[in-house]
C-alpha positions in Angstrom: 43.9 -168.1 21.4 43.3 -168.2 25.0 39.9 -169.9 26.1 40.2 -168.2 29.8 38.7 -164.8 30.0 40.0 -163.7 33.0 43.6 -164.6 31.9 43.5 -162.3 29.3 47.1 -162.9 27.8 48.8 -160.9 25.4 49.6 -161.2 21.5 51.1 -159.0 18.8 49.5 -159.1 15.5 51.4 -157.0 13.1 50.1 -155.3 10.4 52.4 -154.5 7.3 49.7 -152.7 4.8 51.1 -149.3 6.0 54.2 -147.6 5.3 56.3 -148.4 8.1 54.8 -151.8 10.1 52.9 -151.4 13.2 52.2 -154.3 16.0 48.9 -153.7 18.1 48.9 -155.5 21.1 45.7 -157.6 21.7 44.1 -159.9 23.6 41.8 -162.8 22.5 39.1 -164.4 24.2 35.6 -166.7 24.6 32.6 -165.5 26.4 29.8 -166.8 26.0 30.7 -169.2 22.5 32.1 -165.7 21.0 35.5 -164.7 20.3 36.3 -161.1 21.5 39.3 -159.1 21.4 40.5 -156.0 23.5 43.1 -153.3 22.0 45.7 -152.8 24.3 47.7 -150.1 22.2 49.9 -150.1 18.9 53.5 -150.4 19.2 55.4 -148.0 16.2 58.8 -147.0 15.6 60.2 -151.0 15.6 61.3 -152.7 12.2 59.6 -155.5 11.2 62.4 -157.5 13.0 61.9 -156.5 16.5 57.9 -156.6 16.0 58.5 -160.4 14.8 60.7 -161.3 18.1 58.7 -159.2 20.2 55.5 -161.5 18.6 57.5 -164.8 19.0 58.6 -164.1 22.5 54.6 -164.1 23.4 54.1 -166.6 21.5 57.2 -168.8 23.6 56.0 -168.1 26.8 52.8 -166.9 29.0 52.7 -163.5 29.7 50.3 -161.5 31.8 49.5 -157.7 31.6 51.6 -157.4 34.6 54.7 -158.4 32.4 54.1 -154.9 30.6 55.0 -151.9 31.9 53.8 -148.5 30.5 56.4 -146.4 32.4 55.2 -143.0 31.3 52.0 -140.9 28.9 52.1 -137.6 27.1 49.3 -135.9 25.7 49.2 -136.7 22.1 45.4 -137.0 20.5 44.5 -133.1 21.0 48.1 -131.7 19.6 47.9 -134.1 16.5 44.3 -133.3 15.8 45.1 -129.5 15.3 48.0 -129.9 13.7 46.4 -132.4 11.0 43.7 -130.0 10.2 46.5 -127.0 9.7 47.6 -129.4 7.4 44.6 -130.8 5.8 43.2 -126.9 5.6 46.7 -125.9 3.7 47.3 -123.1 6.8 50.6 -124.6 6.6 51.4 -123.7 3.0 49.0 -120.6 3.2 51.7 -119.6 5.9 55.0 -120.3 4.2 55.3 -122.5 0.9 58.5 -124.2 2.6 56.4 -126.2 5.2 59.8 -127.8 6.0 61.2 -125.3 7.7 61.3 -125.1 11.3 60.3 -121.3 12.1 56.6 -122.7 10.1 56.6 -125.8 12.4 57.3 -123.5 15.5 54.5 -121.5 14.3 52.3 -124.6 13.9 53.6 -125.5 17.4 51.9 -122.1 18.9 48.8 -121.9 16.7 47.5 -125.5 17.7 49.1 -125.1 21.3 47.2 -122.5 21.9 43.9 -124.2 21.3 44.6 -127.0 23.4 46.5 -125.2 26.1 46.2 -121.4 26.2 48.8 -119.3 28.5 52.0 -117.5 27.9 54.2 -118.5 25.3 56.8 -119.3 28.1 54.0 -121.6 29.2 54.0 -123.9 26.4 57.3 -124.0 25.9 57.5 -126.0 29.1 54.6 -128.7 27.7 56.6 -130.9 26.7 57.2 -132.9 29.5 53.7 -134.0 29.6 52.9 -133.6 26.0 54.0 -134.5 22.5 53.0 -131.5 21.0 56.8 -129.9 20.0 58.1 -133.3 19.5 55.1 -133.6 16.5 57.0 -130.5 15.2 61.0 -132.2 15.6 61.5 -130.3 19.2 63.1 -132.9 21.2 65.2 -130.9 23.8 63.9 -130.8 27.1 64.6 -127.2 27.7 62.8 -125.4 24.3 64.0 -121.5 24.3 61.2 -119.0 23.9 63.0 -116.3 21.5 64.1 -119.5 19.3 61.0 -121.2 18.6 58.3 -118.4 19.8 59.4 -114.7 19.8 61.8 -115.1 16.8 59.0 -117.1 14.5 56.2 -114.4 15.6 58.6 -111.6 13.7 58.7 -113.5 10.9 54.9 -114.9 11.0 54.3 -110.8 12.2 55.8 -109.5 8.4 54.1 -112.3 6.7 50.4 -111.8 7.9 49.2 -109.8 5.1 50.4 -113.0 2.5 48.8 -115.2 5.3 45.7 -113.1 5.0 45.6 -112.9 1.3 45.7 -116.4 1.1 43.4 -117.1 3.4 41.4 -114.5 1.3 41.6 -116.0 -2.0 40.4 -119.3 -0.4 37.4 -118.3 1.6 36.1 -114.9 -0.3 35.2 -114.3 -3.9 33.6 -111.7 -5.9 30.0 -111.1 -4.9 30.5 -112.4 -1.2 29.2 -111.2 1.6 32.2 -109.6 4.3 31.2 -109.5 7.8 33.0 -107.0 9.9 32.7 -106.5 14.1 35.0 -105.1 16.5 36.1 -105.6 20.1 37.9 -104.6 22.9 40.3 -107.0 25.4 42.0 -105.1 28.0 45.5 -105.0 29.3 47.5 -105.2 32.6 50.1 -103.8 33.5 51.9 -100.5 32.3 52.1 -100.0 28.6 53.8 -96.6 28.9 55.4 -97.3 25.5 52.9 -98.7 23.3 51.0 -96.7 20.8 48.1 -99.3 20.8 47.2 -99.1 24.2 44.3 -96.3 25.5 41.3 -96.0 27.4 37.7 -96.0 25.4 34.7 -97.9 25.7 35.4 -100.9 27.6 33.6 -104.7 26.6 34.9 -106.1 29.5 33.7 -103.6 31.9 37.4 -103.2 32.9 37.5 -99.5 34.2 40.9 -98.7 34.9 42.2 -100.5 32.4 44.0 -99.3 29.1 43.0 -101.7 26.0 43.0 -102.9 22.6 40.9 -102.7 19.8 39.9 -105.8 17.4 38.5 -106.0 14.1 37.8 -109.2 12.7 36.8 -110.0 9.1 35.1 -113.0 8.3 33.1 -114.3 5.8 29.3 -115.2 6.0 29.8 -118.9 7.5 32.6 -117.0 10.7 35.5 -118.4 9.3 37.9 -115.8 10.1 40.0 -114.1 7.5 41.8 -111.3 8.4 42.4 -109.5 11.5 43.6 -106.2 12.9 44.3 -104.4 15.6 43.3 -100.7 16.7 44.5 -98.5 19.1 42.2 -99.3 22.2 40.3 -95.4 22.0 39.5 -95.5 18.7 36.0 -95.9 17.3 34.7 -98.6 15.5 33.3 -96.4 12.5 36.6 -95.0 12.4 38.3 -98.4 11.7 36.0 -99.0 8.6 38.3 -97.1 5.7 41.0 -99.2 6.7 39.1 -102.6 6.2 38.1 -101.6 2.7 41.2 -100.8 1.8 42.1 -104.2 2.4 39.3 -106.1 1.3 39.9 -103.6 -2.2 43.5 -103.7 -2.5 44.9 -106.2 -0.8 42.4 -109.0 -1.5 41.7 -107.5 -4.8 38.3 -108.1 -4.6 35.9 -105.7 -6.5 32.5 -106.7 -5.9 31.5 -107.4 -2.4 28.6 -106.7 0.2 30.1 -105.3 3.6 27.8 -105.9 6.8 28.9 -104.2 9.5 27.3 -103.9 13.3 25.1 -100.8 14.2 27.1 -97.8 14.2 30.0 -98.6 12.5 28.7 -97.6 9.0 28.0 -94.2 9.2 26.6 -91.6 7.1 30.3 -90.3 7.5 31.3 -93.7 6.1 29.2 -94.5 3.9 30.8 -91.5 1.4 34.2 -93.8 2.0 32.1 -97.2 0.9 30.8 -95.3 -2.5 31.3 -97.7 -5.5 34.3 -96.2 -7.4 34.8 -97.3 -11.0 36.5 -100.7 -10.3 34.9 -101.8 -7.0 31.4 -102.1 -6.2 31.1 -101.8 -2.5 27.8 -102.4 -1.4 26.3 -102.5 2.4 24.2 -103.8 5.1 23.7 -102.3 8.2 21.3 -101.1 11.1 20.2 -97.5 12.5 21.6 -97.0 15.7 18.7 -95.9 18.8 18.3 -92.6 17.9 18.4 -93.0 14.6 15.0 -95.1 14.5 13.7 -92.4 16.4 15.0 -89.7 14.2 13.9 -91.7 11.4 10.4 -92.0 12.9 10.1 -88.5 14.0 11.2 -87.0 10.6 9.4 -89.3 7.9 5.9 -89.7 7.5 6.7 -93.0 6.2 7.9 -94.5 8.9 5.8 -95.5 11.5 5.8 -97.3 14.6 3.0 -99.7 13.5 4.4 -100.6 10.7 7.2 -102.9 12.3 6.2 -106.1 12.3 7.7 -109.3 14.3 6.7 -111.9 11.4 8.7 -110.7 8.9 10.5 -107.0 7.7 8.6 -104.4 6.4 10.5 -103.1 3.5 10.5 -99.2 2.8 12.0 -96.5 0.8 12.4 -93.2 1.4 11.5 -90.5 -1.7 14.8 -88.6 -0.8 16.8 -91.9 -1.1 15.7 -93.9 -3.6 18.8 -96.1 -4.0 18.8 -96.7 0.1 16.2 -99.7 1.4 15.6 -99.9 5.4 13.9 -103.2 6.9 11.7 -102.7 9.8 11.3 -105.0 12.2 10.6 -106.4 15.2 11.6 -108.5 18.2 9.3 -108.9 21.0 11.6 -110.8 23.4 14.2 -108.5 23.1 11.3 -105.7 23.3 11.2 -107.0 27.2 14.7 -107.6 28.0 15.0 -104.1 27.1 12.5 -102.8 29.1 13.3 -105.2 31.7 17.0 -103.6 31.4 15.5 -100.1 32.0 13.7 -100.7 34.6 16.9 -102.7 36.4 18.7 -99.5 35.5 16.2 -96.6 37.1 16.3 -98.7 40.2 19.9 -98.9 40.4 20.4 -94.8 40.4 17.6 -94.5 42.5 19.4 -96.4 44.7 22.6 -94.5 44.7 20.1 -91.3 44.9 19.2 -92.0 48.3 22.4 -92.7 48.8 23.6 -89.3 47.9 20.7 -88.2 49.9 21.2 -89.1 53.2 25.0 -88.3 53.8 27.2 -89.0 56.6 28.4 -86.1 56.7 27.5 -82.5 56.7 27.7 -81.5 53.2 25.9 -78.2 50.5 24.2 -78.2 48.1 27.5 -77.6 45.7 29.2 -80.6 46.9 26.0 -82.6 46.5 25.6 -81.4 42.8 29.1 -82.6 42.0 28.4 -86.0 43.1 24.5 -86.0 41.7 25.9 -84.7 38.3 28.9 -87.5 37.8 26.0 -90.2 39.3 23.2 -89.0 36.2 27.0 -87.9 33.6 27.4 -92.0 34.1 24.2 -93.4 33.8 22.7 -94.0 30.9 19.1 -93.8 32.4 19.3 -90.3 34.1 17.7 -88.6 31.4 14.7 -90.2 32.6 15.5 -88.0 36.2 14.0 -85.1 37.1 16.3 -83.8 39.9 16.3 -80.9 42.8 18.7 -79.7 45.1 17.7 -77.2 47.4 19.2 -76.9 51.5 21.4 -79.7 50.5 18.7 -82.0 50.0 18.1 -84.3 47.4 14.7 -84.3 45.1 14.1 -86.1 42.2 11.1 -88.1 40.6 11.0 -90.6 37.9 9.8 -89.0 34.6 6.9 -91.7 33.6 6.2 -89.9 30.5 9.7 -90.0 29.2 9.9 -93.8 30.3 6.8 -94.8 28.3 8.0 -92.7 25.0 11.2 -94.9 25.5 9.8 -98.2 25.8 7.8 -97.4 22.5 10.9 -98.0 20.5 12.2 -101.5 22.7 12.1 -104.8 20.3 12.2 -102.1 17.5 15.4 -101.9 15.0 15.4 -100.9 11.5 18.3 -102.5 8.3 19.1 -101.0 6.0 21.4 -101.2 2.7 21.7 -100.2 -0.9 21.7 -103.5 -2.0 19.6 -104.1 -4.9 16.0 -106.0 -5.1 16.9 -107.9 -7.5 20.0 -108.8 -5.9 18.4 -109.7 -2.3 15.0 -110.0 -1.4 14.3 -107.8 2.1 14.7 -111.0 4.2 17.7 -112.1 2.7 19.1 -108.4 3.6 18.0 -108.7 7.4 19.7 -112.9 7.4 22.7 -111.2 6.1 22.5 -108.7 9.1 21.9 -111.1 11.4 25.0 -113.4 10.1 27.2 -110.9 11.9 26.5 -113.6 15.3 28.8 -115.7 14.0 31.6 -113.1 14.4 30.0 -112.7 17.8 31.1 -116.0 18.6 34.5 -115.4 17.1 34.9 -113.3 19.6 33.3 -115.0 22.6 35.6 -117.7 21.0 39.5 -115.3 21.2 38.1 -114.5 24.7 37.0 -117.9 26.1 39.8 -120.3 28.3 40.4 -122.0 24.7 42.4 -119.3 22.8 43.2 -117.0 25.8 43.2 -113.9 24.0 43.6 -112.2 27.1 45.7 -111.3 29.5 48.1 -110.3 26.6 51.2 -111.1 28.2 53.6 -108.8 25.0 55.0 -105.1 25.7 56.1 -104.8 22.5 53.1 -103.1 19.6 54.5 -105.7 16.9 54.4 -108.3 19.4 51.0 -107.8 20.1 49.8 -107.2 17.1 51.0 -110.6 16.2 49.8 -112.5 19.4 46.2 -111.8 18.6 47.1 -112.4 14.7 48.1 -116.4 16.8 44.5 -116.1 18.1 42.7 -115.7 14.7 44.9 -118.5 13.3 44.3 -120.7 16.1 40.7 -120.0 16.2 40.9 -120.8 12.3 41.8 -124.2 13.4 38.7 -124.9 15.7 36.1 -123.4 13.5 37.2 -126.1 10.6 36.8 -128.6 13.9 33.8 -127.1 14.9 32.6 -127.5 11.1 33.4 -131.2 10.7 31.4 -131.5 14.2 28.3 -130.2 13.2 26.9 -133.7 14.1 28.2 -134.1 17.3 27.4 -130.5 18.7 23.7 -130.7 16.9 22.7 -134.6 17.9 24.7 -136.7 20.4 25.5 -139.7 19.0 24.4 -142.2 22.2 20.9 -140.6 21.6 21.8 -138.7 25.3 20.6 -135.4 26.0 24.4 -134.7 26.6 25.9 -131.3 25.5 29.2 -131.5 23.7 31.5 -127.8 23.8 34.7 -127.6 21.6 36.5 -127.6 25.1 34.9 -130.7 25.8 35.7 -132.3 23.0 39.4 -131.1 23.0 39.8 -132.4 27.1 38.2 -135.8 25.4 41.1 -136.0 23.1 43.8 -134.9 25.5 43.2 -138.1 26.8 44.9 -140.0 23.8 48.0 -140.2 25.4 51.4 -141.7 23.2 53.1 -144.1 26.3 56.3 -145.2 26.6 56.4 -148.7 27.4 58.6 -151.6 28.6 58.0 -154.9 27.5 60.8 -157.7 29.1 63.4 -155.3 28.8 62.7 -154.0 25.4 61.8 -149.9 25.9 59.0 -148.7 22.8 56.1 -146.3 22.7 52.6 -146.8 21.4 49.6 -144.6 20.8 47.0 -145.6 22.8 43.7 -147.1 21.5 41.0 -144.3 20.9 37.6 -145.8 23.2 34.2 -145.6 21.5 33.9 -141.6 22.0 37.1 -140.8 21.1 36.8 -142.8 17.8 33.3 -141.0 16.8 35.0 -137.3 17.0 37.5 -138.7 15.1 35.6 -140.3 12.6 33.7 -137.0 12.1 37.3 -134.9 11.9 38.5 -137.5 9.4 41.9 -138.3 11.1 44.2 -140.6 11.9 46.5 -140.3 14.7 49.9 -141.2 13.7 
């Protein structure tokens, strides 16, 4: 034991209760009457041998921290994290029972890679000069080929993701559950001349130009992603329903379910494909898109505007449905960012009006038509536009009337679903609805810097197909993190007002570095000490690095 602080000389104390022995490097010291000890790092790989000459040489002789050399760090904490919860989530097994076999580990390799790094494939093939990530998997070689441990695993993970999703199926849905179903759009660039998935349509990203995907993305009512698929990027949502029973009845073999699904998608055209047959009771939640609500309120003297109220649903049911209930409700804040919206909106192509208007050059009152009629074809507030062109000028006034009967209806949104009563109460039905954020945030999740969803960097359909398949599996991965960090994300721990993100948390762990070190001539590696921080998140995730 050293009595001079400042000295601060080095021991090894080995510890043989584990497996394989381990030395951590320490250093012992008073201040102030107490004894205290710093961590310098643990020292694995050595046989209890070397630790015991390694110990006696410090013991011989005085050595100072400038005696040990840490010659070089790689990235270790974030990698091991992810791939510890594949395993301690059995995504491992649930992807091939044979664990041990290295087209799995490559796959492992890309699912946690891309949580903690993103990019191209290519890209993280070339991590592992700074990062232990393949070497966790047995990748030692310092030039890792693409087609061998990414492109030829994603064909093999590719024909295996309906058992992957089965699996991940029997574990996270039963019979009764609630399914929740979403779609969204990522677009591409570049040509994709040969792909049958790639098309224009409605565009998320506000990408015109672009041709682009289409996602759906089951999950279940906690957001824990199950199953995956992707669309041609033109096709509508509603259109994409059939095929997601079909799976959730066949392939998961499910038979009684409740399917809630965003405004829109479930149709009246749909809802004939959602019938309970004689083995599967399909039942649904849903909302009524705009101009349904009005339709709704125009047509049935049941339904009226003063009945929504912003306390709690307002259950009704109509005498030609009986077996249909529809929730009213009623949001006032998103009343006035709706009307807020609409008023940004009328402003905007009044704007471009008077643009159109005064012309810089000599123009009729054809040519000003064309461009007045693509300006009001685009927007989606030109119905409230009452136009004139006459000796290629430019009239128009804002319809107030029209503007008022709209805002009538903002705030206002009506659920519906043939759930029973006695199966869900009418607030139950509209929390079930309003479950469907969490596969909101899936999505914000595939399309933040973490996952890298986009740009898809694949020509090929199978290819892509299986790249966003990587995304789900990888966001998998972070929503069991996020899960076991319910504490950390709801209450920091230092009683801060400090704001923990999962990206935050994963740059925090990056920083536990495995460093290769040389100690009077001997060459080892340790694991560097987690600090206070870096200890809490993994006391919450429950892992050890190794």
């Amino acid at each position: 034991m050293v009595n001079d602080k400042k000295s601060k000389r080095i021991h090894l104390e080995i510890q043989t209760h584990r497996k394989n022995p381990i030395g951590v490097f320490r250093t012992t010291y008073y201040d102030k009457g107490k004894v205290l000890h710093d961590n310098l790092g643990s020292l694995t790989g050595l046989d209890l041998d070397m630790l015991k000459m390694i110990q006696a040489t410090l013991q011989g002789a005085t050595v100072m921290k400038s005696d040990f050399h840490i010659k070089s760090g790689k990235e270790h904490g974030a990698s091991c994290v992810f791939l510890s919860i594949a395993k301690d989530t059995g995504l491992d097994k649930m992807i091939y029972s044979r664990t041990s076999e290295q087209w799995v580990k490559d796959v492992l390799a890309m699912v946690a890679g891309r949580a903690v790094y993103g990019g191209s494939k290519l890209a993280l093939t070339r991590v592992n000069s700074t990062s232990t990530l393949w070497e966790q998997v047995g990748i030692y070689e310092d030039d890792i080929d693409v087609d061998v441990h990414c492109y030829d695993p994603m064909d093999i993970l590719f024909a295996r993701q309906n058992t992957i999703q089965r699996n991940l199926a029997k574990k996270h849905l039963t019979d009764g559950v609630l399914i929740l179903y979403d779609m969204t759009s990522t677009y591409l660039e570049g040509e994709y001349s040969d792909s049958e998935l790639a098309g224009f349509g409605y565009n998320r990203d506000k990408k015109k130009g672009h041709k682009q995907i289409n996602i759906g993305l089951l999950c279940n009512k906690d957001g824990c992603p199950v199953a995956v698929k992707v669309f041609k990027g033109g096709e509508k949502d509603s259109q994409t329903v059939r095929e997601q029973i079909e799976l959730i009845k066949k392939d998961f073999g499910l038979k009684d379910i409740v399917f809630v699904g965003d405004r829109g998608m479930v149709t009246q055209a749909r809802l004939n494909d959602m019938a309970p047959g004689k083995e599967h009771s399909m039942l649904k939640i849903s909302a009524l898109t705009h101009s349904r609500i009005k339709k709704l309120c125009s047509e049935s003297e049941t339904v009226q505007l003063s009945l929504f109220d912003e306390k709690q649903p307002i259950e009704i049911v109509l005498p030609d449905k009986p077996d249909m209930r529809y929730a009213l409700c009623l949001n006032p804040i998103r009343a006035q960012k709706e009307k807020q919206t609409r008023l940004e909106m009328i402003e905007k192509t009044r704007r471009k009006l008077d643009e159109i208007a005064s012309p810089k050059k000599k123009t009729d009152d054809g040519k000003l038509g064309v461009r007045v009629g693509k300006l009001i074809a685009n927007s989606k507030v030109g119905k409230f536009f009452d136009i004139k062109i006459q000796d290629a000028k430019v009239y128009y006034t804002v319809n107030e009337s029209k503007v008022a009967e709209e805002e009538q209806f903002d705030g206002h949104y009506v659920i519906f679903t043939d759930v029973p009563s006695e199966q869900m109460t009418i607030q139950e039905v509209v929390d079930s609805y309003r479950a469907l954020v969490n596969v909101e945030q899936a999505f914000r999740n595939l399309k933040s810097p973490t996952l890298e969803v986009r740009p898809v960097y694949h020509r090929i359909d199978d290819r892509i197909r299986c790249h966003v398949f990587l995304c789900m599996l990888s966001y998998y991965l972070l929503w069991h993190m996020k899960q076991r960090l319910k504490p950390l994300f709801e209450n920091d721990f230092t009683g801060r007002n400090k704001e923990y993100t999962v990206e935050h948390v994963i740059n925090i762990l990056r920083n536990i570095q495995k460093q290769n070190v040389e100690f009077q001539g001997v060459e080892s590696t340790f694991i560097s000490d987690a600090n206070d921080e870096q200890k809490k998140i993994l006391d919450l995730l429950k892992i050890k690095l190794v």
